[in-house]
CHARMM internal coordinates of N, CA and C (Angstrom, degrees):
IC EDIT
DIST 1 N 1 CA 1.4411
DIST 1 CA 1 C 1.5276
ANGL 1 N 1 CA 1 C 108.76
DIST 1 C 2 N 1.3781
ANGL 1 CA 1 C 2 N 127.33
DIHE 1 N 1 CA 1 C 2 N 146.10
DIST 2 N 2 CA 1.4376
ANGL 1 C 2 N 2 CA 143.10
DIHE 1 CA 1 C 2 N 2 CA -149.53
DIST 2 CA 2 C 1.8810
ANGL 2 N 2 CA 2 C 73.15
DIHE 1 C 2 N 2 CA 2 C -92.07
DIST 2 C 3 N 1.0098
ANGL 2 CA 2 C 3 N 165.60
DIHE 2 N 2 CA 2 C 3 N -72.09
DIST 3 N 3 CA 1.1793
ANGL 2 C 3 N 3 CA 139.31
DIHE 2 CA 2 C 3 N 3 CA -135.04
DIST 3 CA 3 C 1.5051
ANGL 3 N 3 CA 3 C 105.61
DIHE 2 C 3 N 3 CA 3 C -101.20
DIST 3 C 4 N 1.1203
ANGL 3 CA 3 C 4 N 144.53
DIHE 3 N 3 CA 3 C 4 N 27.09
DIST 4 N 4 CA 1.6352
ANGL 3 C 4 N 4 CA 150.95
DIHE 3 CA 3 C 4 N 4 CA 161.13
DIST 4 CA 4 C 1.5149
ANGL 4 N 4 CA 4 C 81.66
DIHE 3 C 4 N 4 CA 4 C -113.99
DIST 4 C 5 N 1.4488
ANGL 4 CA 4 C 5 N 144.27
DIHE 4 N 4 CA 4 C 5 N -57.00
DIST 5 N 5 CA 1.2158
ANGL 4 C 5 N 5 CA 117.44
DIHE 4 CA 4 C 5 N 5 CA -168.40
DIST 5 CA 5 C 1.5928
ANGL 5 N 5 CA 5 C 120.18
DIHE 4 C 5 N 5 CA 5 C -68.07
DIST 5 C 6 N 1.5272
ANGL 5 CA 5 C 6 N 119.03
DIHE 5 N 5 CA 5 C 6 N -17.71
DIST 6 N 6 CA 1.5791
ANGL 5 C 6 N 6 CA 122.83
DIHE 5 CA 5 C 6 N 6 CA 165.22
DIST 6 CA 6 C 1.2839
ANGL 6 N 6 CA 6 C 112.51
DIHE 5 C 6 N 6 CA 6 C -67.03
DIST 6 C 7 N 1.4669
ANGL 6 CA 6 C 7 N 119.89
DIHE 6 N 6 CA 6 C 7 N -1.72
DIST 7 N 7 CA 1.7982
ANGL 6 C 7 N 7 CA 118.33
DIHE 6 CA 6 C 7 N 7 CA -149.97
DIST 7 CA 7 C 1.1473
ANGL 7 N 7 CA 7 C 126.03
DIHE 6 C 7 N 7 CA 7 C 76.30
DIST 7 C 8 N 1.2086
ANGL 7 CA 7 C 8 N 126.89
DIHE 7 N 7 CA 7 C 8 N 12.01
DIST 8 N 8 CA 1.8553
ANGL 7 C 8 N 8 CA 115.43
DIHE 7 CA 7 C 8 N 8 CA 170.59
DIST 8 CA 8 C 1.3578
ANGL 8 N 8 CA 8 C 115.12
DIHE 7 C 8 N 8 CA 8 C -75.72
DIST 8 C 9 N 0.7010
ANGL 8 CA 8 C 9 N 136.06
DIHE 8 N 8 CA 8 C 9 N 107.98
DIST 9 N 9 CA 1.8178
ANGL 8 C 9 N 9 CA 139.11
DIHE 8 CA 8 C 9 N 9 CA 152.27
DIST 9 CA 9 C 1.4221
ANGL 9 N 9 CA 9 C 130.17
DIHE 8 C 9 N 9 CA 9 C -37.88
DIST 9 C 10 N 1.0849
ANGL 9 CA 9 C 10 N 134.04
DIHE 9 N 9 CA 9 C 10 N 112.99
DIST 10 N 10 CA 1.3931
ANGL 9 C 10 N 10 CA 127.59
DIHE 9 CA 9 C 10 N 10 CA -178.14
DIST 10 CA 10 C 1.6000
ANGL 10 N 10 CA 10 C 94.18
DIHE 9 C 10 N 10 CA 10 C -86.11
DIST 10 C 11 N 1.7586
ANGL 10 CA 10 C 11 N 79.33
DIHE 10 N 10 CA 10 C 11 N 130.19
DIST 11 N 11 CA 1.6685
ANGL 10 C 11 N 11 CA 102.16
DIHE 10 CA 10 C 11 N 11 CA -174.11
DIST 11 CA 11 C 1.4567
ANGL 11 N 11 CA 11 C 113.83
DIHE 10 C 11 N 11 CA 11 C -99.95
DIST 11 C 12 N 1.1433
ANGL 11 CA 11 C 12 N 99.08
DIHE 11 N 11 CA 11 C 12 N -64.99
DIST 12 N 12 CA 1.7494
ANGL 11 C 12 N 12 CA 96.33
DIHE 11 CA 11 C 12 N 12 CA 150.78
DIST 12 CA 12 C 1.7141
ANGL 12 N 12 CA 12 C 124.92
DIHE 11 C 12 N 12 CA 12 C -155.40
DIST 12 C 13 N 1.4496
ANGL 12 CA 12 C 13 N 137.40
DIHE 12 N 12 CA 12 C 13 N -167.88
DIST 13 N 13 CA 1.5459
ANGL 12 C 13 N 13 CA 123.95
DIHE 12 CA 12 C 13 N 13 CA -172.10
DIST 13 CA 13 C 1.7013
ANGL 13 N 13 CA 13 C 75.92
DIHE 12 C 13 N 13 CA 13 C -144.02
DIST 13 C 14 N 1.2258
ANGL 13 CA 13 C 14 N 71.22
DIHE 13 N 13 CA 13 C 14 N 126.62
DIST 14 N 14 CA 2.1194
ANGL 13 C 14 N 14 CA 101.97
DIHE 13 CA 13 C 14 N 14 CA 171.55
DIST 14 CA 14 C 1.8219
ANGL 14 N 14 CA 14 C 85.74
DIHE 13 C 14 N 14 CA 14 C -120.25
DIST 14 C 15 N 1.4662
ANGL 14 CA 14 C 15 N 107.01
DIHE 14 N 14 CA 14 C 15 N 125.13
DIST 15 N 15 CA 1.3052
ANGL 14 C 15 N 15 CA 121.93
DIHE 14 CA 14 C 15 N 15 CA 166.76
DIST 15 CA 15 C 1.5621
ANGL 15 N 15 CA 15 C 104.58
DIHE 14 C 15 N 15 CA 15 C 48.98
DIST 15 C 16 N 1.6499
ANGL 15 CA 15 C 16 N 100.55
DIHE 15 N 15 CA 15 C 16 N -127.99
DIST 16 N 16 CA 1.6519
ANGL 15 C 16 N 16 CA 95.12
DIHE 15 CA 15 C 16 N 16 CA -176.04
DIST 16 CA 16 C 1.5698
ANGL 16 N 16 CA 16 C 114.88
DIHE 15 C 16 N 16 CA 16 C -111.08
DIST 16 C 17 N 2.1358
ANGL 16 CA 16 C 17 N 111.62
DIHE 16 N 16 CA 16 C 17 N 38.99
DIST 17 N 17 CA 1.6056
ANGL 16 C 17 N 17 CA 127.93
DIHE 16 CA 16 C 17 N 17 CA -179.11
DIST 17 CA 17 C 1.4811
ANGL 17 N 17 CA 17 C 86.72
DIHE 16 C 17 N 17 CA 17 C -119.56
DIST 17 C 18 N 1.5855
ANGL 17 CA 17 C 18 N 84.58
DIHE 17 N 17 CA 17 C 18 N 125.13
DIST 18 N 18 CA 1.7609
ANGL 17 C 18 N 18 CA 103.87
DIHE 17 CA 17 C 18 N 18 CA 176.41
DIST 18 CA 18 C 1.5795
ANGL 18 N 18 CA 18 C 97.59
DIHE 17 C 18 N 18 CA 18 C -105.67
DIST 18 C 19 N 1.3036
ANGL 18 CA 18 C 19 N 127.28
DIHE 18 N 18 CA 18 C 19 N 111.27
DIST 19 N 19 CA 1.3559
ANGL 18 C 19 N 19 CA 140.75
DIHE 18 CA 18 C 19 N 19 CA -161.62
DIST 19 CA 19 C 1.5594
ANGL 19 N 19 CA 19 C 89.90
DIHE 18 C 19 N 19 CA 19 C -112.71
DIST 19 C 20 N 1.4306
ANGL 19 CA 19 C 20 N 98.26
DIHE 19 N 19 CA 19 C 20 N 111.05
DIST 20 N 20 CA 1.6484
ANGL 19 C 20 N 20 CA 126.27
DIHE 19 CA 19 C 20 N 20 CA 172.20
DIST 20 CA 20 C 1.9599
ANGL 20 N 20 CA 20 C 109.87
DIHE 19 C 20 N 20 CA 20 C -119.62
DIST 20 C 21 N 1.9364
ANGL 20 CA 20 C 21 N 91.08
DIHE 20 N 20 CA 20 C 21 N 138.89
DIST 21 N 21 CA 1.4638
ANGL 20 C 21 N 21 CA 91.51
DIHE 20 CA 20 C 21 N 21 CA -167.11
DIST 21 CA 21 C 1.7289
ANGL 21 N 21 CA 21 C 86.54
DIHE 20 C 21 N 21 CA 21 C -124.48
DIST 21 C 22 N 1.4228
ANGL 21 CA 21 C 22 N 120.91
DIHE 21 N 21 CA 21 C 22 N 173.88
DIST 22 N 22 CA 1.4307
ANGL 21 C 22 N 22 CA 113.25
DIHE 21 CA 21 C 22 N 22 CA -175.87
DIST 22 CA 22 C 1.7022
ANGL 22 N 22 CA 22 C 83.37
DIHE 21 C 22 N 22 CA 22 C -145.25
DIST 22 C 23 N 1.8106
ANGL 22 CA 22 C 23 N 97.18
DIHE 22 N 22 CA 22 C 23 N 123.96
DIST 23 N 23 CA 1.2910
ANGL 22 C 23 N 23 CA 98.13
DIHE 22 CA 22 C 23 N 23 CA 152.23
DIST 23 CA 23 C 1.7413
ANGL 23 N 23 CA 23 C 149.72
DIHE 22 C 23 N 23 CA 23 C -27.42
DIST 23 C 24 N 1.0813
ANGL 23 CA 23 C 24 N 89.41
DIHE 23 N 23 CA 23 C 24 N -9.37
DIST 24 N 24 CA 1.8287
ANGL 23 C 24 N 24 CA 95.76
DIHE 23 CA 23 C 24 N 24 CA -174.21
DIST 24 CA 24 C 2.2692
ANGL 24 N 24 CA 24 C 88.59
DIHE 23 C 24 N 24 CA 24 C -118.51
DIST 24 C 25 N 1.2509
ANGL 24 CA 24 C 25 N 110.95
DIHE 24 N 24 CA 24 C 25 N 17.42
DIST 25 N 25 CA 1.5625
ANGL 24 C 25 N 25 CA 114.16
DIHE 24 CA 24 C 25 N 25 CA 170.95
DIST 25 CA 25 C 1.4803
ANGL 25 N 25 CA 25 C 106.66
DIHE 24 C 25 N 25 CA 25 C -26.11
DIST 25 C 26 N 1.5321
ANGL 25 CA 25 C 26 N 93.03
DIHE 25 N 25 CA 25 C 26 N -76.33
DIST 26 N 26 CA 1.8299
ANGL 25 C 26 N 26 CA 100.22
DIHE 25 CA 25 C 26 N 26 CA -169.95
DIST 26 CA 26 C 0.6583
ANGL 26 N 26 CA 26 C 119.21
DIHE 25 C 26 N 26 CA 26 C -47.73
DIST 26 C 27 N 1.5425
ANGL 26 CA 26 C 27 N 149.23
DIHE 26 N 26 CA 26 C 27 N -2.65
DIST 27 N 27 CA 1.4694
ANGL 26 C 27 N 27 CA 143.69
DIHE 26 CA 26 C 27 N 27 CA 148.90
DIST 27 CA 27 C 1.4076
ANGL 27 N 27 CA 27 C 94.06
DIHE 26 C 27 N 27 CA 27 C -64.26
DIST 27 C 28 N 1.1054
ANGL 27 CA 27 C 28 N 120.43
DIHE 27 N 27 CA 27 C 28 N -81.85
DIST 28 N 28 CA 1.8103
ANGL 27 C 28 N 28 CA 123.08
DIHE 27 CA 27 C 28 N 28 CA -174.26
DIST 28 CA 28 C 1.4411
ANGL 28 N 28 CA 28 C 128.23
DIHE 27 C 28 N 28 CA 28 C -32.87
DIST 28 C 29 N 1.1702
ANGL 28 CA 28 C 29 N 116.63
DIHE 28 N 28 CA 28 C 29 N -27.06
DIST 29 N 29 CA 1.3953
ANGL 28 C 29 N 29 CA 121.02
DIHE 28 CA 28 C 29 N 29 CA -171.15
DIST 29 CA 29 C 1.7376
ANGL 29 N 29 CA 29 C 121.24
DIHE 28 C 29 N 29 CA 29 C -53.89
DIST 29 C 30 N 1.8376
ANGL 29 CA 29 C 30 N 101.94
DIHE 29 N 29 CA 29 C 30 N -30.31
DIST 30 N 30 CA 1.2706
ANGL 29 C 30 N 30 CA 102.07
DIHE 29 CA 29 C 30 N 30 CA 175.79
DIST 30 CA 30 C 1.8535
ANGL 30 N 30 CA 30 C 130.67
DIHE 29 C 30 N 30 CA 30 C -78.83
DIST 30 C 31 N 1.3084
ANGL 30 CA 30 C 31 N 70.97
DIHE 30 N 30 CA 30 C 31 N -18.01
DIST 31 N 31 CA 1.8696
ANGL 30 C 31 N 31 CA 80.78
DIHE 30 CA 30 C 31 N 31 CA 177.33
DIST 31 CA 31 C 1.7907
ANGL 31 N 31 CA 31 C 116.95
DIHE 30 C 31 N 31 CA 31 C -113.88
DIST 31 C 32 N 1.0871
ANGL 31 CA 31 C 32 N 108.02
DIHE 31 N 31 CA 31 C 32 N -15.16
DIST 32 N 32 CA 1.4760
ANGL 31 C 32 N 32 CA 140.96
DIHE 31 CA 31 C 32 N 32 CA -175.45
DIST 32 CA 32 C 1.4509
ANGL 32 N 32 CA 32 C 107.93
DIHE 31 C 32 N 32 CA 32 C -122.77
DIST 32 C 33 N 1.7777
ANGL 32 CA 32 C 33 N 126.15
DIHE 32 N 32 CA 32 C 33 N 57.62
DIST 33 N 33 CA 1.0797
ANGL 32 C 33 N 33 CA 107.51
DIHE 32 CA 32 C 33 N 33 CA -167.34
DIST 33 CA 33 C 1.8002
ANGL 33 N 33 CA 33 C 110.60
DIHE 32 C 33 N 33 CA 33 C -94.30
DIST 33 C 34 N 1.4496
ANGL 33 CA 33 C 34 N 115.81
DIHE 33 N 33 CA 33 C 34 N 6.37
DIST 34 N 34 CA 1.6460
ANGL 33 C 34 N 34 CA 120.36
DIHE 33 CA 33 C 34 N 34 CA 154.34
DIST 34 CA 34 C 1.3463
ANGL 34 N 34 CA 34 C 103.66
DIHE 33 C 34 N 34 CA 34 C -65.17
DIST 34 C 35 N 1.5000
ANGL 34 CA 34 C 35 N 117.74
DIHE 34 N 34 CA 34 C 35 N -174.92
DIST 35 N 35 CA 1.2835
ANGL 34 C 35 N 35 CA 136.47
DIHE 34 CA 34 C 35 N 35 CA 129.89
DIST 35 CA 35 C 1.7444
ANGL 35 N 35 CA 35 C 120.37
DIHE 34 C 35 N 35 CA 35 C -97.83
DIST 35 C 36 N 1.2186
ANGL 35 CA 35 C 36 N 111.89
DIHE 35 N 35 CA 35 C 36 N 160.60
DIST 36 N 36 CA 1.5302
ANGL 35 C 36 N 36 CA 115.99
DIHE 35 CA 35 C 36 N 36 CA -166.76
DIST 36 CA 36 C 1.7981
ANGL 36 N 36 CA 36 C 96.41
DIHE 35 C 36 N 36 CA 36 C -62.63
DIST 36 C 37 N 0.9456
ANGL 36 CA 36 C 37 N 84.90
DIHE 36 N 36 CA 36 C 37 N 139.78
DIST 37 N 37 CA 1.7053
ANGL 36 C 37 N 37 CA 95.56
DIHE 36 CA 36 C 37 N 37 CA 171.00
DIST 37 CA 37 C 1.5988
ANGL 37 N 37 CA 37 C 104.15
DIHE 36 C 37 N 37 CA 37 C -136.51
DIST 37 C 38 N 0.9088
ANGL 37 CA 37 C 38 N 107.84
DIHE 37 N 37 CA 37 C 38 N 114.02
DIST 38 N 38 CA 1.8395
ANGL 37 C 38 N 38 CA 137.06
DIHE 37 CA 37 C 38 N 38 CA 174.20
DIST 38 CA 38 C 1.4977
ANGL 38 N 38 CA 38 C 115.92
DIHE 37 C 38 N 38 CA 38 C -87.23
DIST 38 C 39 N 0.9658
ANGL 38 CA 38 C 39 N 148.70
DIHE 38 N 38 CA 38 C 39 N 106.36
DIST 39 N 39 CA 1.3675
ANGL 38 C 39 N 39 CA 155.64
DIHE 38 CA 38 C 39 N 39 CA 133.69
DIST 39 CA 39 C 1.5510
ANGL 39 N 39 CA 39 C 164.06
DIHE 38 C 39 N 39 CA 39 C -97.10
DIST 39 C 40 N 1.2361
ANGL 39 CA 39 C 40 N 149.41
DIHE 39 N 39 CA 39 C 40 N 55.86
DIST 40 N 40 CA 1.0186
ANGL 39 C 40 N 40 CA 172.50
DIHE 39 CA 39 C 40 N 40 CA -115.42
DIST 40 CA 40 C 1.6386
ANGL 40 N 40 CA 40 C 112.39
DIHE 39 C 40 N 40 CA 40 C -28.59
DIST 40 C 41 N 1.4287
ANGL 40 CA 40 C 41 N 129.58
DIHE 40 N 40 CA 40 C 41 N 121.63
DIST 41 N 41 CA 1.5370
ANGL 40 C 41 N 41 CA 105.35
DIHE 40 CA 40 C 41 N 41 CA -153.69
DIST 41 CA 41 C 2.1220
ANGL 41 N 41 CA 41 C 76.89
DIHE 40 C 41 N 41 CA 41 C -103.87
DIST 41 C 42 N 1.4826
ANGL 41 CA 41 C 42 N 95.45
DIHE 41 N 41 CA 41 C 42 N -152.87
DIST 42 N 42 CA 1.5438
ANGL 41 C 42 N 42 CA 98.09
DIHE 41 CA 41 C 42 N 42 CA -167.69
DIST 42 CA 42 C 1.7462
ANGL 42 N 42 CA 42 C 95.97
DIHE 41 C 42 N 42 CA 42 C -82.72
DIST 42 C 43 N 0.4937
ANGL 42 CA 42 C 43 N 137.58
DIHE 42 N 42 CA 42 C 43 N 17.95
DIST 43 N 43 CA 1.3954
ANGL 42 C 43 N 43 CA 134.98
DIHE 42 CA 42 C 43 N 43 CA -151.46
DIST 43 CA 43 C 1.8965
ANGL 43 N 43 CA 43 C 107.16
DIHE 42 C 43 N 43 CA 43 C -122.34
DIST 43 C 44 N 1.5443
ANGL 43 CA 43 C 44 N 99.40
DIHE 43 N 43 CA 43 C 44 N -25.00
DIST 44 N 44 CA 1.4914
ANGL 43 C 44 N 44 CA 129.09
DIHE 43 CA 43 C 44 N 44 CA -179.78
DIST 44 CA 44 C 1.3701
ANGL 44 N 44 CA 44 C 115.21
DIHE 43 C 44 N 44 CA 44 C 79.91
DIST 44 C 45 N 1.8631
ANGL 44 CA 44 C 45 N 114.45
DIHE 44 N 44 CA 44 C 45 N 21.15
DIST 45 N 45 CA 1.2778
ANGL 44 C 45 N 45 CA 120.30
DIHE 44 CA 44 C 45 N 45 CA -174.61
DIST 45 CA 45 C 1.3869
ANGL 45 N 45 CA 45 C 98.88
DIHE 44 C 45 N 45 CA 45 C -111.15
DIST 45 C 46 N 1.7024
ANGL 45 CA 45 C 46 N 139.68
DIHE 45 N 45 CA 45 C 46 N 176.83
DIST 46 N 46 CA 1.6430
ANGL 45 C 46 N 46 CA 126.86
DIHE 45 CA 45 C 46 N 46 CA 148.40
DIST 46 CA 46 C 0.7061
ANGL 46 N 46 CA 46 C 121.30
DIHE 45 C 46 N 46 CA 46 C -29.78
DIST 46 C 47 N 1.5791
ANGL 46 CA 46 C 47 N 146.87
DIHE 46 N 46 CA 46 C 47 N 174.93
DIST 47 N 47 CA 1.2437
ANGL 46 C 47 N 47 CA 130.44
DIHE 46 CA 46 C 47 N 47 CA 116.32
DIST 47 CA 47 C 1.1647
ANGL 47 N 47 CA 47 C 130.27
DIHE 46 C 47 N 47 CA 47 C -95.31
DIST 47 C 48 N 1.6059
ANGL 47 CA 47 C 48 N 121.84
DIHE 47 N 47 CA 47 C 48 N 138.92
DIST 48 N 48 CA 1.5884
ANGL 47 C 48 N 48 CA 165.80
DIHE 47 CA 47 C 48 N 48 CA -129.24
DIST 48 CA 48 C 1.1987
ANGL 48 N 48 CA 48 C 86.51
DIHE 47 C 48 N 48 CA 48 C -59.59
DIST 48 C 49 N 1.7854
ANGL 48 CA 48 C 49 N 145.11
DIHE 48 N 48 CA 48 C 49 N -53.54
DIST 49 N 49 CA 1.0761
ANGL 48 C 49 N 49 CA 128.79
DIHE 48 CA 48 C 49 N 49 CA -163.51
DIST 49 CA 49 C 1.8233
ANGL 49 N 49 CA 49 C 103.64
DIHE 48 C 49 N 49 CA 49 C -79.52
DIST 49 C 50 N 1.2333
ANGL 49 CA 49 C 50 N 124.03
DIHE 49 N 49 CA 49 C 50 N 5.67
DIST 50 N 50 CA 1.6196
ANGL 49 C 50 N 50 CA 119.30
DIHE 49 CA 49 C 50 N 50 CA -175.02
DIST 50 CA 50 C 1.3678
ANGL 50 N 50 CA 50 C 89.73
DIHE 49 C 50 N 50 CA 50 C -118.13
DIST 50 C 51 N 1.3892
ANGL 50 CA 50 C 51 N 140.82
DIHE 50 N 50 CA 50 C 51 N -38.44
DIST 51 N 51 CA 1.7016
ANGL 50 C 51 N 51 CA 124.09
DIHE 50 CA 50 C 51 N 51 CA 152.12
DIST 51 CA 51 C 1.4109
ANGL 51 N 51 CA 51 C 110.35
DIHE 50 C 51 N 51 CA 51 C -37.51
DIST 51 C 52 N 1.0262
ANGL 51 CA 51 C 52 N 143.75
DIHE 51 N 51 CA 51 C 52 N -78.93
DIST 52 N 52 CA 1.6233
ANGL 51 C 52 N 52 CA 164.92
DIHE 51 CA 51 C 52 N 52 CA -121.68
DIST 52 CA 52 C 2.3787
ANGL 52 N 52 CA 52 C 75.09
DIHE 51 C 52 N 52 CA 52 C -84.53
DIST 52 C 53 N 1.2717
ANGL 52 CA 52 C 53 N 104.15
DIHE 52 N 52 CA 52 C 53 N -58.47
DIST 53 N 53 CA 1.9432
ANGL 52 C 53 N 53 CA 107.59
DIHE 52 CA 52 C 53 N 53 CA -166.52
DIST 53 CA 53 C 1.6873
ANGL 53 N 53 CA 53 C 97.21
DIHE 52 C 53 N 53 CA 53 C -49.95
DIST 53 C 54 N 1.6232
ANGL 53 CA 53 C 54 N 110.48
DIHE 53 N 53 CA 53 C 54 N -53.28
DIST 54 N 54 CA 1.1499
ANGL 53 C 54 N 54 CA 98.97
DIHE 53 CA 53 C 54 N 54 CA -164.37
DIST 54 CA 54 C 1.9020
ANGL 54 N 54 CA 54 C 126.93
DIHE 53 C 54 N 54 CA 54 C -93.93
DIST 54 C 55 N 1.5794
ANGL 54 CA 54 C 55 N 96.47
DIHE 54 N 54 CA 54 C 55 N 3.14
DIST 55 N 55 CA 1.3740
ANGL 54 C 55 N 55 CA 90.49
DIHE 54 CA 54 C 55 N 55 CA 140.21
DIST 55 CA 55 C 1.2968
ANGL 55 N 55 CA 55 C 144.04
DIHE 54 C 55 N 55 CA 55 C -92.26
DIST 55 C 56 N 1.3393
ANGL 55 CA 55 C 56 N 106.04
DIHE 55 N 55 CA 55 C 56 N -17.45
DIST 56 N 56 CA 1.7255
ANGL 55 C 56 N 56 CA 111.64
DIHE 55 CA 55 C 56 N 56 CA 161.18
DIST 56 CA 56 C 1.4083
ANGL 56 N 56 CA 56 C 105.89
DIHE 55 C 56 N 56 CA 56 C -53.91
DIST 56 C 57 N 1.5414
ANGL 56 CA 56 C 57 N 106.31
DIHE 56 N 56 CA 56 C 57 N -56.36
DIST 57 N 57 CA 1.6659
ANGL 56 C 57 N 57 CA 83.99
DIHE 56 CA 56 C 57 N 57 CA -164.78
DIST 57 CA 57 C 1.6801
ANGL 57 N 57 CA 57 C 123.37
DIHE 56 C 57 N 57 CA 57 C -56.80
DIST 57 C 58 N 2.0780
ANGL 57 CA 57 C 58 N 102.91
DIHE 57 N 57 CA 57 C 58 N -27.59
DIST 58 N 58 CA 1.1741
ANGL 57 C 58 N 58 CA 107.14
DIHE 57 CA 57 C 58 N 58 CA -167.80
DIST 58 CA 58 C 1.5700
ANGL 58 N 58 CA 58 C 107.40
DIHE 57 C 58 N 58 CA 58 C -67.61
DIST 58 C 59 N 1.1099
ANGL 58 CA 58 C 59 N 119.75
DIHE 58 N 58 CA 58 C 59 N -3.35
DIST 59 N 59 CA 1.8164
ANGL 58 C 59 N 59 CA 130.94
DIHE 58 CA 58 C 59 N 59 CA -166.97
DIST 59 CA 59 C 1.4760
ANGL 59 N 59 CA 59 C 68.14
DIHE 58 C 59 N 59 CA 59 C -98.09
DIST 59 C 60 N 1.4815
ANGL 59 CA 59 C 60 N 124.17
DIHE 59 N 59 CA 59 C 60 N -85.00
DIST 60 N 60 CA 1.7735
ANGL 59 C 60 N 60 CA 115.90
DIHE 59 CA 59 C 60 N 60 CA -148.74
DIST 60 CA 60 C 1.7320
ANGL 60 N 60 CA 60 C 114.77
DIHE 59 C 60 N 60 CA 60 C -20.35
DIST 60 C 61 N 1.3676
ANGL 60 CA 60 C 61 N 111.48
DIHE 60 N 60 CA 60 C 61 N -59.04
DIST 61 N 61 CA 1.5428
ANGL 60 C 61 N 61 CA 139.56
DIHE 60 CA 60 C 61 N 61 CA 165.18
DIST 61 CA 61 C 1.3333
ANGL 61 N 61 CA 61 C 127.54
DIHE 60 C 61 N 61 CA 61 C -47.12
DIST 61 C 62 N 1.4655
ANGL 61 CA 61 C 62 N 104.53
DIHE 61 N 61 CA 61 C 62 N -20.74
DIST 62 N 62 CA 1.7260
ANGL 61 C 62 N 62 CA 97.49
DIHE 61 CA 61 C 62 N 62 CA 176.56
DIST 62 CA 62 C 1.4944
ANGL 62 N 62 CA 62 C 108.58
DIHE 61 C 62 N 62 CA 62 C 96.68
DIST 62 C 63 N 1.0792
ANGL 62 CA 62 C 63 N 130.74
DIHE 62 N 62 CA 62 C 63 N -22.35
DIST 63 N 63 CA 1.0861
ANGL 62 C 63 N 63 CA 140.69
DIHE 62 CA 62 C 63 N 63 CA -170.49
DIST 63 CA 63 C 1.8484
ANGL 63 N 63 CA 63 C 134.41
DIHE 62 C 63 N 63 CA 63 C -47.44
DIST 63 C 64 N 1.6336
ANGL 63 CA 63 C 64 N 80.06
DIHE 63 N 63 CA 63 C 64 N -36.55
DIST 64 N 64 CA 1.8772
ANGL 63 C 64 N 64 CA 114.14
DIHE 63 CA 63 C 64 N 64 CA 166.69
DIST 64 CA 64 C 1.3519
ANGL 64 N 64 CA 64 C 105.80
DIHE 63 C 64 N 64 CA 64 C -145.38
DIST 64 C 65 N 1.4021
ANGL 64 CA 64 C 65 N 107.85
DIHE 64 N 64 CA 64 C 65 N 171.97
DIST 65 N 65 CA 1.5456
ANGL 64 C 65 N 65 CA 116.41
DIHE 64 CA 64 C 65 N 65 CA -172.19
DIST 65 CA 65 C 1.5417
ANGL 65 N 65 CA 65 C 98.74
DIHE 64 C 65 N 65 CA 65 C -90.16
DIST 65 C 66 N 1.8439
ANGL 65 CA 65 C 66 N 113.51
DIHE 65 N 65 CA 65 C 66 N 141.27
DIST 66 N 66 CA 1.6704
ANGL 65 C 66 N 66 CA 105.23
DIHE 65 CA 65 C 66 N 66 CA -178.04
DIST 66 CA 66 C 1.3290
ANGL 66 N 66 CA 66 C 105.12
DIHE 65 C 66 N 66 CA 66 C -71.19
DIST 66 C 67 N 1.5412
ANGL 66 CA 66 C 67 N 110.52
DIHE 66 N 66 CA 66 C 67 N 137.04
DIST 67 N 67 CA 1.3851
ANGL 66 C 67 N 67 CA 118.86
DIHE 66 CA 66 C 67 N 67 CA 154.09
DIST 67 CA 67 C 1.4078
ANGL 67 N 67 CA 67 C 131.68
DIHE 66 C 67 N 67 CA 67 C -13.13
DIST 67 C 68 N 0.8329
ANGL 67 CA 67 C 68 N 123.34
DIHE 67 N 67 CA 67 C 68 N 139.09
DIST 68 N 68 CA 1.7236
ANGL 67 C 68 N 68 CA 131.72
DIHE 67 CA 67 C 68 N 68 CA -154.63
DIST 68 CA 68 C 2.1673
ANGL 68 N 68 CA 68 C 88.81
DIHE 67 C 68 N 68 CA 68 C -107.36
DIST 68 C 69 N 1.3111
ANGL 68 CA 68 C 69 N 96.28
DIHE 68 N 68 CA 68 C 69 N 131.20
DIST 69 N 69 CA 1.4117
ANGL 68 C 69 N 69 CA 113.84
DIHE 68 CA 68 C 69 N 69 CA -176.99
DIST 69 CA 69 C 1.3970
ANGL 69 N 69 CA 69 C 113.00
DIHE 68 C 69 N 69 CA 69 C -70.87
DIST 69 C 70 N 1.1392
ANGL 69 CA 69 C 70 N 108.49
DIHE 69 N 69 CA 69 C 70 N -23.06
DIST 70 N 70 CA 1.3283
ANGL 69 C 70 N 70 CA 124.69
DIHE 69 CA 69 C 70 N 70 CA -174.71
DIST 70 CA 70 C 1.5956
ANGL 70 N 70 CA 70 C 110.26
DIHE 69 C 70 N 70 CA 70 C -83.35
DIST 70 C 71 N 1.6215
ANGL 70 CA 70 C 71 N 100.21
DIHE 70 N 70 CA 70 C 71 N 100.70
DIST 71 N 71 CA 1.7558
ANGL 70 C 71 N 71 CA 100.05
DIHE 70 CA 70 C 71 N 71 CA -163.51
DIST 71 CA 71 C 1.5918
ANGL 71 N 71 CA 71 C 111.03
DIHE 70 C 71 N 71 CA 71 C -101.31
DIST 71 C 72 N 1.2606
ANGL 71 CA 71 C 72 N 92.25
DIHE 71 N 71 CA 71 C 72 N 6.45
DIST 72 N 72 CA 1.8712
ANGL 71 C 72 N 72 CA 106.77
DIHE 71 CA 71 C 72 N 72 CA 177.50
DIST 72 CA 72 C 1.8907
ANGL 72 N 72 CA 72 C 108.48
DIHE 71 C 72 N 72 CA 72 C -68.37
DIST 72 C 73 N 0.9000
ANGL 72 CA 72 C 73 N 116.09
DIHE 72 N 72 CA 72 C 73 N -2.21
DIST 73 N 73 CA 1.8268
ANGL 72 C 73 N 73 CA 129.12
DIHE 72 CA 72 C 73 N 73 CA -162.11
DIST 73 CA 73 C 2.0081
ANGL 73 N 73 CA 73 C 94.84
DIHE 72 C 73 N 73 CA 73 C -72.59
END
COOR INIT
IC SEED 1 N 1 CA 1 C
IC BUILD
């Protein structure tokens, strides 16, 4: 799964929210003051707005390089 390979940790699953925290959090907490919450949309993939959360944060962290503004690519 794309968010254990960024480093998020699954912290725990309440119902069908898989609540992932990433060691480098305490940087995140101020702008990212949830933790990622992941959940299965109908489709049996995330859904797009909890992809889109947990690569910001993984950019916030250093983790990947930020997205390039340039959306002409």
């Amino acid at each position: 799964m794309l968010a254990t390979e960024l480093g998020f940790q699954l912290a725990r699953i309440s119902g069908s929210h898989h609540i992932y925290t990433h060691p480098l959090g305490t940087s995140l907490r101020e702008r990212f003051p949830r933790p990622l919450n992941l959940q299965e949309g109908a489709n049996g993939k995330a859904k797009a707005y909890q992809v889109r959360s947990m690569l910001e944060m993984a950019e916030a962290v250093g983790v990947i390089p930020p997205a390039s503004e340039d959306k002409s690519l």
